[in-house]
C-alpha positions as CSV (number, residue, x, y, z in Angstrom):
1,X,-8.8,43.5,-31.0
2,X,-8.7,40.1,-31.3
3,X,-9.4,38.1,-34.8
4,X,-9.7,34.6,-33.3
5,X,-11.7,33.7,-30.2
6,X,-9.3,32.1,-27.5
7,X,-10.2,28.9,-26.2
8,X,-11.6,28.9,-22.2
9,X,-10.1,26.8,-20.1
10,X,-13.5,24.4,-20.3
11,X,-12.8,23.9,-24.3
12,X,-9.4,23.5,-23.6
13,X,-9.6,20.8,-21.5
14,X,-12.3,19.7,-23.7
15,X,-9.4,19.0,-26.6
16,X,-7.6,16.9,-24.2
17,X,-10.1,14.3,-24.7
18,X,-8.5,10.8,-25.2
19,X,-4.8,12.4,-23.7
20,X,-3.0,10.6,-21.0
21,X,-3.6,14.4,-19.0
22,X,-7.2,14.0,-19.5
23,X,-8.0,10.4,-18.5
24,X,-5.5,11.1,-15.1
25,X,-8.1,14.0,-14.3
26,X,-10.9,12.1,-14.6
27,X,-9.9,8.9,-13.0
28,X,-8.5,10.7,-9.8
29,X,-12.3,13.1,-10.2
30,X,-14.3,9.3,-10.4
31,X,-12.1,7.4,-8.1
32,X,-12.6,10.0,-5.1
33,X,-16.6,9.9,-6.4
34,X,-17.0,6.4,-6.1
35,X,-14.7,6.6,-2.4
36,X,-17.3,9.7,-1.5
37,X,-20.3,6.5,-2.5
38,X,-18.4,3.9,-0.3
39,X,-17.7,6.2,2.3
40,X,-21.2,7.2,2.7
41,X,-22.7,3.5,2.5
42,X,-20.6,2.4,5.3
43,X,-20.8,5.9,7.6
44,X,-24.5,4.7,7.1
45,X,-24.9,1.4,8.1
46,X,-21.8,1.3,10.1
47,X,-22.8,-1.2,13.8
48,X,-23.9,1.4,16.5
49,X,-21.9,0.2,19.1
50,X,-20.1,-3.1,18.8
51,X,-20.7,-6.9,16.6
52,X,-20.4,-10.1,18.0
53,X,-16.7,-11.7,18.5
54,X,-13.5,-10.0,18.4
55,X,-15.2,-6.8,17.7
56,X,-15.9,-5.8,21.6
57,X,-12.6,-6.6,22.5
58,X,-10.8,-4.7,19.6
59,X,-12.7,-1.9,20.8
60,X,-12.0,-2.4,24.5
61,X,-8.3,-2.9,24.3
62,X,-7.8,0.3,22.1
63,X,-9.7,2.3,24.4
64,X,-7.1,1.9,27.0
65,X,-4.5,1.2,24.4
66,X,-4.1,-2.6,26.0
67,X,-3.0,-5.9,24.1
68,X,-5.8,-8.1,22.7
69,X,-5.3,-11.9,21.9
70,X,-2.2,-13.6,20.7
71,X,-0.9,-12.4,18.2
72,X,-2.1,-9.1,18.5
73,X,-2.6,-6.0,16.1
74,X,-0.5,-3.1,17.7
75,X,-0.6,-0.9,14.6
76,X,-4.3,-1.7,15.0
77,X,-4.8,-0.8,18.2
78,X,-2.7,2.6,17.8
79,X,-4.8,4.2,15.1
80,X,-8.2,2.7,16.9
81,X,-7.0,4.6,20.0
82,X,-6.9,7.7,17.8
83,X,-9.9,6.9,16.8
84,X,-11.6,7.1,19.8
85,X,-10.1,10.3,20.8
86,X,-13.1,11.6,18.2
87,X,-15.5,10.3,21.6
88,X,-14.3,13.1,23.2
89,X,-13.9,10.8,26.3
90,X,-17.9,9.7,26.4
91,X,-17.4,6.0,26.3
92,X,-20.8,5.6,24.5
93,X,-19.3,6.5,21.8
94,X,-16.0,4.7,21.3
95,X,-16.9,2.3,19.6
96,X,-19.0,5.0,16.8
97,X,-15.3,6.1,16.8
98,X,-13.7,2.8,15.4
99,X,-16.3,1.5,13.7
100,X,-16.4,4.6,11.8
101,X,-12.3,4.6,11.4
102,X,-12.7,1.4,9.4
103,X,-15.8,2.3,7.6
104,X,-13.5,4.9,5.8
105,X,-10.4,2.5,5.6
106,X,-12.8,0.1,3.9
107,X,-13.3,3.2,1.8
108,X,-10.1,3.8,0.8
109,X,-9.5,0.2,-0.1
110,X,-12.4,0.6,-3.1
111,X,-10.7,3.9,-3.8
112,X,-7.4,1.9,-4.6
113,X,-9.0,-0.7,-6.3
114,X,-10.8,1.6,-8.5
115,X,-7.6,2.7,-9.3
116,X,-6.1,-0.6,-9.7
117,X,-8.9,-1.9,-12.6
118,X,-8.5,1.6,-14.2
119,X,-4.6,1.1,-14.5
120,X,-4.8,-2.4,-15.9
121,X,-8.0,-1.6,-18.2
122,X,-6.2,1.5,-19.9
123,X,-2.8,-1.0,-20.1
124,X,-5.3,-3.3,-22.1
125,X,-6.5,-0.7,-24.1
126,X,-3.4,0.8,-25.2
127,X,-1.4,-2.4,-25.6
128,X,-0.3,-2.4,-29.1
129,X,0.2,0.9,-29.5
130,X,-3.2,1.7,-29.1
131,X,-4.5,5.1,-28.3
132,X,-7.0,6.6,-25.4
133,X,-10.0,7.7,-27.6
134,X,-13.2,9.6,-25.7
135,X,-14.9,6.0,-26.0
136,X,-12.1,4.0,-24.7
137,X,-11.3,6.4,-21.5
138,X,-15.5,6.3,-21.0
139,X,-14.7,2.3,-21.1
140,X,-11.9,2.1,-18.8
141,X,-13.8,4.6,-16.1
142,X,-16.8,2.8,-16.8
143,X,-14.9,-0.6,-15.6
144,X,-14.0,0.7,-12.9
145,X,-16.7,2.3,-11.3
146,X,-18.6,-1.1,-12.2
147,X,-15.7,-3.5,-10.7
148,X,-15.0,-1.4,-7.3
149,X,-18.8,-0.6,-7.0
150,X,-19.7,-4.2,-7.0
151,X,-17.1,-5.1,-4.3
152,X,-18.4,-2.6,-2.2
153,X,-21.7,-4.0,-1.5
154,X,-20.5,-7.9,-1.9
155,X,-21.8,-9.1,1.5
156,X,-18.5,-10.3,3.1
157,X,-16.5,-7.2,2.4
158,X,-19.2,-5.0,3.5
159,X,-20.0,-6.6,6.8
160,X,-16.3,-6.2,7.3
161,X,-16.2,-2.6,6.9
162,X,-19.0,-1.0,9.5
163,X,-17.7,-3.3,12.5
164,X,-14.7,-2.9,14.7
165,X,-12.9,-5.8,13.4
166,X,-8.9,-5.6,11.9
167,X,-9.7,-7.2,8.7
168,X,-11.4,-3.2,7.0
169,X,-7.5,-1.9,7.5
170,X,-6.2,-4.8,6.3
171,X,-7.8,-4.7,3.2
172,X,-7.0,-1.2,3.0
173,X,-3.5,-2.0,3.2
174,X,-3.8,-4.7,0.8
175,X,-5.2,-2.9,-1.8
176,X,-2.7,0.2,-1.1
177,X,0.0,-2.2,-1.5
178,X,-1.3,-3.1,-4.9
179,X,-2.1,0.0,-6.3
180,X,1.8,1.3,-5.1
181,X,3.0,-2.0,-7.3
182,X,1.3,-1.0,-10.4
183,X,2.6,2.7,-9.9
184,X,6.4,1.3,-10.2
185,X,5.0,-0.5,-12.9
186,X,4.2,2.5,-14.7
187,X,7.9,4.5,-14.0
188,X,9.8,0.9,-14.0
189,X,12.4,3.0,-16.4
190,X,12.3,6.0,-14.7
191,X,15.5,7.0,-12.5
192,X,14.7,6.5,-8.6
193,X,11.2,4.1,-9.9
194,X,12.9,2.1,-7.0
195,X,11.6,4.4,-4.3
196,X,7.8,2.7,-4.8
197,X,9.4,-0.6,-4.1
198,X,10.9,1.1,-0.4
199,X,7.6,2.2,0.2
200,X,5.7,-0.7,-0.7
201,X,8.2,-3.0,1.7
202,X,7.1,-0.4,4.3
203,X,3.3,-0.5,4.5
204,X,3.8,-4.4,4.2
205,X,6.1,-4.3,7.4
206,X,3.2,-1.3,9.0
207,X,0.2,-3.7,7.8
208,X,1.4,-7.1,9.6
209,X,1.0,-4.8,12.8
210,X,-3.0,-5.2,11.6
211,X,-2.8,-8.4,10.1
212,X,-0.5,-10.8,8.0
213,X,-3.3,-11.2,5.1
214,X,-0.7,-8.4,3.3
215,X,1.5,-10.8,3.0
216,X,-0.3,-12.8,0.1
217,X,0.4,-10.0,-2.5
218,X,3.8,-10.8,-2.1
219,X,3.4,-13.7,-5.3
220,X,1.5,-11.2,-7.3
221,X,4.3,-8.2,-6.6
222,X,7.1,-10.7,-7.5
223,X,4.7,-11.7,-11.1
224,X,4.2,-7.7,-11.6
225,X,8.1,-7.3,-11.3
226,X,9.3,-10.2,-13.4
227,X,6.2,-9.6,-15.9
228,X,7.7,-5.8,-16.2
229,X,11.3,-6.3,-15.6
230,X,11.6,-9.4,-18.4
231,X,11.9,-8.6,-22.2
232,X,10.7,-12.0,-22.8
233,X,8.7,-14.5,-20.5
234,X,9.5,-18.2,-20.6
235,X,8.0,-21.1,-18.6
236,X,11.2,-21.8,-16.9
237,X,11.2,-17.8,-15.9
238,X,8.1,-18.1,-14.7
239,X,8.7,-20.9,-12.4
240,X,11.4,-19.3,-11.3
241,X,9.7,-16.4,-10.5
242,X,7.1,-18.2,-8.1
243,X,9.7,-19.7,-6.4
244,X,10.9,-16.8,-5.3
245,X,8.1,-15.7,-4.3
246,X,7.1,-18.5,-2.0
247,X,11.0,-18.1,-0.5
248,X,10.6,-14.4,-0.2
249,X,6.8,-15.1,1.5
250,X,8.4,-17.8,3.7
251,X,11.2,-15.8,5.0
252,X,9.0,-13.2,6.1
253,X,6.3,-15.5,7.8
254,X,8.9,-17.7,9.5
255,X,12.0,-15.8,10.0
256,X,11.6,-12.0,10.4
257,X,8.1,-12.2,12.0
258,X,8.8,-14.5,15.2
259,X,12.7,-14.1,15.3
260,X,13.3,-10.5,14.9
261,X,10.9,-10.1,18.6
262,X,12.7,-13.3,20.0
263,X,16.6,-11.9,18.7
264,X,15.4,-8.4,20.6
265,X,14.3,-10.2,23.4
266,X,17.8,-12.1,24.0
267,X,19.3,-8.9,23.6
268,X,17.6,-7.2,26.4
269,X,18.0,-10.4,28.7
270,X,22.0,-10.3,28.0
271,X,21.5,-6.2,28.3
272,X,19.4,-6.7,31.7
273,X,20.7,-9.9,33.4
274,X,24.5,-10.0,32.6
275,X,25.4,-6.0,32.1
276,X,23.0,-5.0,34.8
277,X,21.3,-2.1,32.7
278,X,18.0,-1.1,33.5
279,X,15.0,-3.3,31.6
280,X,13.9,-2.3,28.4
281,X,17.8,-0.9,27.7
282,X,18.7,-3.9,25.5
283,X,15.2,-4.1,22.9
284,X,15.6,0.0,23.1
285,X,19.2,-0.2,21.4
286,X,18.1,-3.3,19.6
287,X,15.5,-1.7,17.6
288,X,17.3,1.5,17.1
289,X,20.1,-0.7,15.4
290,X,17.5,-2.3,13.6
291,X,15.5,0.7,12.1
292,X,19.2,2.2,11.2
293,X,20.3,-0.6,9.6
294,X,17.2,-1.1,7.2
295,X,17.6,2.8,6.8
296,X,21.2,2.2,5.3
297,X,20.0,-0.9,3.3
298,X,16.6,1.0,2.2
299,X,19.7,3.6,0.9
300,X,22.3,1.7,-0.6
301,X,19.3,0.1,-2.8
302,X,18.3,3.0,-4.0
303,X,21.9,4.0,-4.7
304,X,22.3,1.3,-6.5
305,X,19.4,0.3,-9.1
306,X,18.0,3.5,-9.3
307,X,16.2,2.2,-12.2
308,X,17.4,0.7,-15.7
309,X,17.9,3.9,-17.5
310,X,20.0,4.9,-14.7
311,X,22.5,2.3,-15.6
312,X,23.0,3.4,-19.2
313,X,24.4,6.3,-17.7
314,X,27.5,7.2,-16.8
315,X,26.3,9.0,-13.4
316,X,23.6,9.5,-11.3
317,X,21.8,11.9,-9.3
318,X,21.0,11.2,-5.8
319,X,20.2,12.8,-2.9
320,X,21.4,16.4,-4.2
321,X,24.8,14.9,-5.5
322,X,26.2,13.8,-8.4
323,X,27.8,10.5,-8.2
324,X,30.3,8.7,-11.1
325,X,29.4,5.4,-12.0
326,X,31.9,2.5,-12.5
327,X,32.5,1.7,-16.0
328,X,31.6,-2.3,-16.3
329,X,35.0,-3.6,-18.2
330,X,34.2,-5.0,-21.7
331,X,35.1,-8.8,-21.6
């Protein structure tokens, strides 16, 4: 016989108002609510067949997995292709099949930017030592259901998302890209924090098969990190960090996008025309010493600035293994 009544799991949960547990629950509950809203929307007034434009020929080309115009959008074109496996192979409804794979990309993109407002409304919240009352996690949720909502139905984003266009994954991407930034943000001192930077360089290297528009975060990534990373932001800091972020953006949108094809494409000549090997052999070994090498590198960074706290110690743990640390010598 029992003296006290035990708590349900209902009023349990129910004392965990205000907790970090709590408003985690609820924003991943209200973030997939308000994807389930967006999704629906678009699914709904999604273009029956095809828009005016670039949309046909989006459509067309990954039908048959072919190459639109310069510069193309291969990762595009891939996952359209999948797409319009959904058709079943009744052509009258291919394009159903893309429109509708970027109605729920466009989807996902207010699903991360829900995310992203509730992240940087509960940091304002809780600066200063604040906590997360019932009011204040009702606030937070409230702003972003309000913010994502209203840039679902803005009319450019919209007419985006129901048409067979590249710029619904893009924005998908973009937003991912954010969202991943402001998750380091949150575990910046947490050992092996670095792994969200890996995986944000890799959806920005996936989304420039889409489009380059990724690219533009780049400024506000480098801001996040210096913002994070610095105990105390100066002016000259600051400038510092923006050009860095204009060197980092250039490098990528002058060097590795045009070079790293035209490097693999001198390889395969020299492969091709001076060792005689078949076509193809050169841009084959090319890219598997390419994809190895930024393995390695992806590797040896996270090795090596696991995260701050990591550095305090005397060893780390990594990949299963315990590995000594050199002691810095004291000057």
């Amino acid at each position: 016989m029992f003296f006290c009544k035990q708590k349900t799991a209902y009023e349990i949960r129910l004392s965990l108002v205000g907790s970090e547990m709590c408003i985690r629950d609820r924003n991943n509950i209200v973030g997939w609510a308000v994807f389930a809203i967006a999704a629906a929307v678009y699914l709904m007034t999604m273009e029956p067949v095809s828009s005016l434009w670039d949309c046909s020929e989006f459509i067309a080309t990954s039908y048959k997995l072919e190459v639109g115009h310069p510069p193309g959008a291969p990762l595009f074109m891939m996952l359209a292709r999948l797409a319009t496996l959904f058709a079943f192979g009744n052509p009258d409804y291919v394009g159903v099949a893309v429109n509708a794979m970027n109605s729920i990309a466009s989807a996902f993109c207010i699903l991360f930017l829900f995310w992203t407002i509730t992240h940087l409304a509960r940091r304002l919240v809780t600066r200063g030592g604040g906590e997360l009352t019932q009011a204040n996690t009702l606030a937070v949720l409230g702003a972003g259901i309000v913010g994502a909502l209203a840039y679902t139905f803005t009319d450019t984003f919209w007419f985006s998302a129901i048409e067979g266009e590249v710029y619904a994954l893009s924005s998908m991407f973009t937003a991912l890209v954010v969202w991943l930034m402001l998750k380091w943000e949150e575990e910046a001192d947490e050992p092996h924090s670095s792994r969200w930077i890996v995986l944000i360089a890799y959806m920005m290297g996936l989304s420039i098969g889409v489009h380059i528009l990724n690219l533009l975060t780049i400024p506000a990534l480098v801001f996040i990190y210096y913002f994070r990373k610095t105990e105390k932001v100066t002016f000259k800091g600051t400038v510092y960090a923006t050009l860095i972020a204009g060197a980092i953006l250039l490098f990528i949108n002058n060097i590795i996008i045009p070079y790293t094809v035209y490097v693999g494409a001198l390889v395969d000549l020299f492969f091709v025309n001076t060792l005689g090997l078949p076509v193809n052999s050169g841009i084959v070994l090319f890219a598997l010493a390419l994809i190895l090498g930024c393995g390695w590198a992806a590797w040896y960074t996270c090795l090596l600035y696991t995260s701050d706290a990591a550095d305090e110690r005397s060893s780390v743990e990594f990949g299963g293994r315990r590995i000594n640390k050199k002691k810095k010598k004291q000057q």
